[in-house]
C-alpha positions in Angstrom: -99.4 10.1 -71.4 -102.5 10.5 -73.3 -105.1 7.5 -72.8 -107.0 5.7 -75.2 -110.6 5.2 -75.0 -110.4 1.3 -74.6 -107.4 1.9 -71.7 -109.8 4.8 -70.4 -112.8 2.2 -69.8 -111.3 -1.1 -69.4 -108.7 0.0 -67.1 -108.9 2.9 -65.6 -112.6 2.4 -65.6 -113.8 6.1 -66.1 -117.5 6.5 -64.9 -117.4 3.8 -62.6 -117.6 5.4 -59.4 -114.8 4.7 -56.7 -113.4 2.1 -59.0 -112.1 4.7 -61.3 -108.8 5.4 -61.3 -107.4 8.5 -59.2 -105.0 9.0 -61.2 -106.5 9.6 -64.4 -106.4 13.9 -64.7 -108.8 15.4 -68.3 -106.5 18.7 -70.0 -107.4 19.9 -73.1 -105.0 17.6 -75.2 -107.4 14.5 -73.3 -107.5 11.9 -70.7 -104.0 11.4 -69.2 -102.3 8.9 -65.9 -100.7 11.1 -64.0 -99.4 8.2 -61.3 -95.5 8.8 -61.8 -96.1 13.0 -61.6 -95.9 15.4 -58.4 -99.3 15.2 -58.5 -99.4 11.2 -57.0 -98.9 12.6 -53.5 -101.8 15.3 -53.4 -104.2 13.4 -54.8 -103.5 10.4 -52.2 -104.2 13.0 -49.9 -107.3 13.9 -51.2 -108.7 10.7 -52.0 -107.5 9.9 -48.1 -109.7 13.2 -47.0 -112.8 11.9 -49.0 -112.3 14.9 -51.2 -111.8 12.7 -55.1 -114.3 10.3 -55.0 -112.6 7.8 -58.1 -110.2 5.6 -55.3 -109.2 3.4 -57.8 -105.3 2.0 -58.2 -105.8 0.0 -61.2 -102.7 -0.9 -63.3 -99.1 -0.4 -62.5 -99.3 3.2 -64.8 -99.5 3.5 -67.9 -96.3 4.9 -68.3 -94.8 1.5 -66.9 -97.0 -0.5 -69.0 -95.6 0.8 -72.5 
């Protein structure tokens, strides 16, 4: 799901450092939540490693939200 720039600052806080969302993933289409994808489990990992450095887990998805 494509986010919209008010989502992408308000809630997923883009640019904020750790509080950003880990789950927000840039493609050419735009910003999109990736939470309820295969990809939730690797990037938990990651972010668990210290590899991502956005940690945040800030809504319940945006897919769940709509």
């Amino acid at each position: 799901m494509k986010i919209d720039e008010k989502t992408l600052m308000e809630v997923c806080k883009l640019g904020q450092g750790g509080a950003c969302c880990r789950y927000i993933l840039l493609d050419r289409k735009g910003f999109k939540c990736v939470k309820f994808t295969k990809l939730h489990n690797y990037i938990d990992v990651r972010v668990a490693k210290g590899v991502i450095k956005a940690r945040g887990n800030n809504c319940p998805g945006l897919m769940r939200m709509n």
